[in-house]
N, C-alpha and C positions, 0 to 999 in steps of 0.2 A: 294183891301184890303185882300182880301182872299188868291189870287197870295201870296202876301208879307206873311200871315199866313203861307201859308203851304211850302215856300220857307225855312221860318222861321226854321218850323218846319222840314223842311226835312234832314237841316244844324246841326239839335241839335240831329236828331237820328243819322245823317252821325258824329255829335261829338261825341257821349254817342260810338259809337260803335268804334271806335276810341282809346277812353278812354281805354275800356272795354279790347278792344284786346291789346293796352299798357302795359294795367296791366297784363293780362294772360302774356303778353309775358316777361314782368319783374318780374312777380313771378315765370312762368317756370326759368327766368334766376336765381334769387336768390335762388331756390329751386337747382337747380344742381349746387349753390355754396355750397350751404351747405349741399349738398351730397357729393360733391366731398371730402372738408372737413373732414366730418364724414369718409368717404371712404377712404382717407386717414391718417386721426387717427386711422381707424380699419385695416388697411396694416401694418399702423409700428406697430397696437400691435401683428399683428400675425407675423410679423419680427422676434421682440423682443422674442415672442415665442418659435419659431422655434430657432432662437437663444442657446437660454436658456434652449430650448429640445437637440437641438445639442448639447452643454455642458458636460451635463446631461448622454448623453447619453454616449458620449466621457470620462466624467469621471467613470464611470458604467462600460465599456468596462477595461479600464485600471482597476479597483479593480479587475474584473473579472480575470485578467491576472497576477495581481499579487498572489492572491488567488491560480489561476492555477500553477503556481509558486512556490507558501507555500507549496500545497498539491503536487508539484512533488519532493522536495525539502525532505519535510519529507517521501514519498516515498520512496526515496533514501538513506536515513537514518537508516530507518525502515531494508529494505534490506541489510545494510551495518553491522545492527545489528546484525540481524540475520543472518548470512553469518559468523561473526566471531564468535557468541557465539556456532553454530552447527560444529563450526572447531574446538570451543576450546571443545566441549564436545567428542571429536571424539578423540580429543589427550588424553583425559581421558580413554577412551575405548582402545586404543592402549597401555594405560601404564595397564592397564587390562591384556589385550589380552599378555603383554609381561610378564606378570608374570606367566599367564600360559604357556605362550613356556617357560621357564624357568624348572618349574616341567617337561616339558615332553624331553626338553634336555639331551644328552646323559651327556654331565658335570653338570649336576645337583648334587651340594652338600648340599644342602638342606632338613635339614628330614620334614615328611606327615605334622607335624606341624610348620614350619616355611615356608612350601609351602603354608598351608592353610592361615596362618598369611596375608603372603604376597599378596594370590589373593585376601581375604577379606578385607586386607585394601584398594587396589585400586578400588574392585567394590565397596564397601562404599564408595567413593571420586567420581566415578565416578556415580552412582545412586543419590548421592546428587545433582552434578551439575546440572543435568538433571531435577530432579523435579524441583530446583528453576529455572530455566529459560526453562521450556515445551512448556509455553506458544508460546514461539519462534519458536516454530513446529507444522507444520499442525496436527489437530486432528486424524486423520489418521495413520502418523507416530508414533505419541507419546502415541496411543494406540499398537500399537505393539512392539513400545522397552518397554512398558511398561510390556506387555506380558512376552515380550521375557527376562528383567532383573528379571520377575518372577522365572521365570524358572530356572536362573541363583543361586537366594537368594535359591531354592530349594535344588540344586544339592550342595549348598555350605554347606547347613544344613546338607546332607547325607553323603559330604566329613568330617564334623566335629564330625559327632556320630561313626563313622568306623576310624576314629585317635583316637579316644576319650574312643573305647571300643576294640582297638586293640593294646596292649603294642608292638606286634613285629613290629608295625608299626614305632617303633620310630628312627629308622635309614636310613628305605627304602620306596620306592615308588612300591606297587605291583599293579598288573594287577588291580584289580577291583578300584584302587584307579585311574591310569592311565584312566580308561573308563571313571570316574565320570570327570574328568579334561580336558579331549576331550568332551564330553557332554558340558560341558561348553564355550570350544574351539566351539564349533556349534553355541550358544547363540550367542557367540561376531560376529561370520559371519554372522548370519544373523542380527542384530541391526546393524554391517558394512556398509550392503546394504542397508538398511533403512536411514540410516543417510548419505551416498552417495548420493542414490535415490531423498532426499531432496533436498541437496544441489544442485544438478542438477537442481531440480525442480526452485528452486528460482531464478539459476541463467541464466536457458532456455534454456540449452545444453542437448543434444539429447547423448546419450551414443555413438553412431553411428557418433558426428557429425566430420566432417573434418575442420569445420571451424578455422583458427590458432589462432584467437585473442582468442575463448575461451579456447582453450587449454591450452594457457598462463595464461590467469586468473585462472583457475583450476590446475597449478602446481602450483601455488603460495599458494595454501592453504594443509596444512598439508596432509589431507588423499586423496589427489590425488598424491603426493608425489613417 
């Protein structure tokens, strides 16, 4: 009886352990099903992610690039602007400059006051242009034509009190008036060089340079002429 007890009994712990490791091992199974699962919901969300980062970032790259684009675009603009407004201020200065080669011309028929007339109307046309579009010019330059049309408005004031307070002036052009008109003749060469000097600058040609394409682009504009 005892035999059969513990034969009994030995069947039912050889059952229970049986059972027991059954179930471990169908719970280890169902556990890495539903890890795998999870594991695999958690793949395609970071798929999806990376996805939708890539995207993202591909459209990010492209504004970037059109942006780059906008800002070389208006660059170029920019440059293009001022490139013709320091050309057109330069043709002002030249119609200056030619009104005093005028006075100092040997066919000069012009009396001290219709010389003066004539240089004061053009550096008035030409001093206006300039202020309204300076901006257009480096701080730099635009402080020293500014100087230098000083100088200019000066010697204009001194040509006008010496026509103004000499009657035998009114036929002829004498020495001291000649001095005050090349005095002036000096102004416009050196605002010349300055507004040259610019335009060079902006447009990255080396005074020196040999290169042909810009030379080409620099005959095209008025005071390389």
């Amino acid at each position: 009886m005892n035999d059969i007890f513990e034969v009994s009994s030995i069947e039912l712990m050889a059952g229970g352990l049986l059972i027991f490791l059954l179930s471990v091992w169908i719970g280890k199974v169902w556990n890495n099903k539903v890890l795998g699962k999870k594991k695999a919901r958690f793949d395609a969300y970071v798929d999806r992610l990376n996805v939708k980062h890539g995207q993202k970032v591909a459209s990010l790259e492209n504004e970037l690039k059109v942006d780059r684009h906008s800002l070389k675009l208006a660059g170029t603009h920019l440059i293009e602007k001022r490139v013709a407004v320091i050309d057109q201020c330069y043709k002002t200065l030249a119609d200056f400059d030619q009104a005093i080669g005028e006075v100092k011309s040997s066919d000069n028929t012009l009396s001290p006051q219709e010389s003066y007339d004539s240089a004061l109307l053009r550096f008035t046309y030409f001093v206006s242009f300039f202020e309204r579009n300076r901006v257009y010019f480096s701080a730099g330059t635009a402080k020293k034509v500014s100087k230098s049309h000083a100088s200019s408005a000066a010697t204009l004031d001194l040509i006008k009190a010496l026509v103004h307070a000499n009657p035998t002036l009114s036929t002829a052009i004498n020495e001291q008036l000649q001095s005050l008109f090349n005095k002036l003749n000096s102004d416009v060469n050196r605002t010349r060089q300055e507004i040259e000097s610019e335009m060079r600058a902006i447009l990255q040609v080396d005074d020196a340079s040999d290169d042909i394409d810009a030379d080409n682009a620099l005959s095209s504009l008025s005071m390389f002429r």
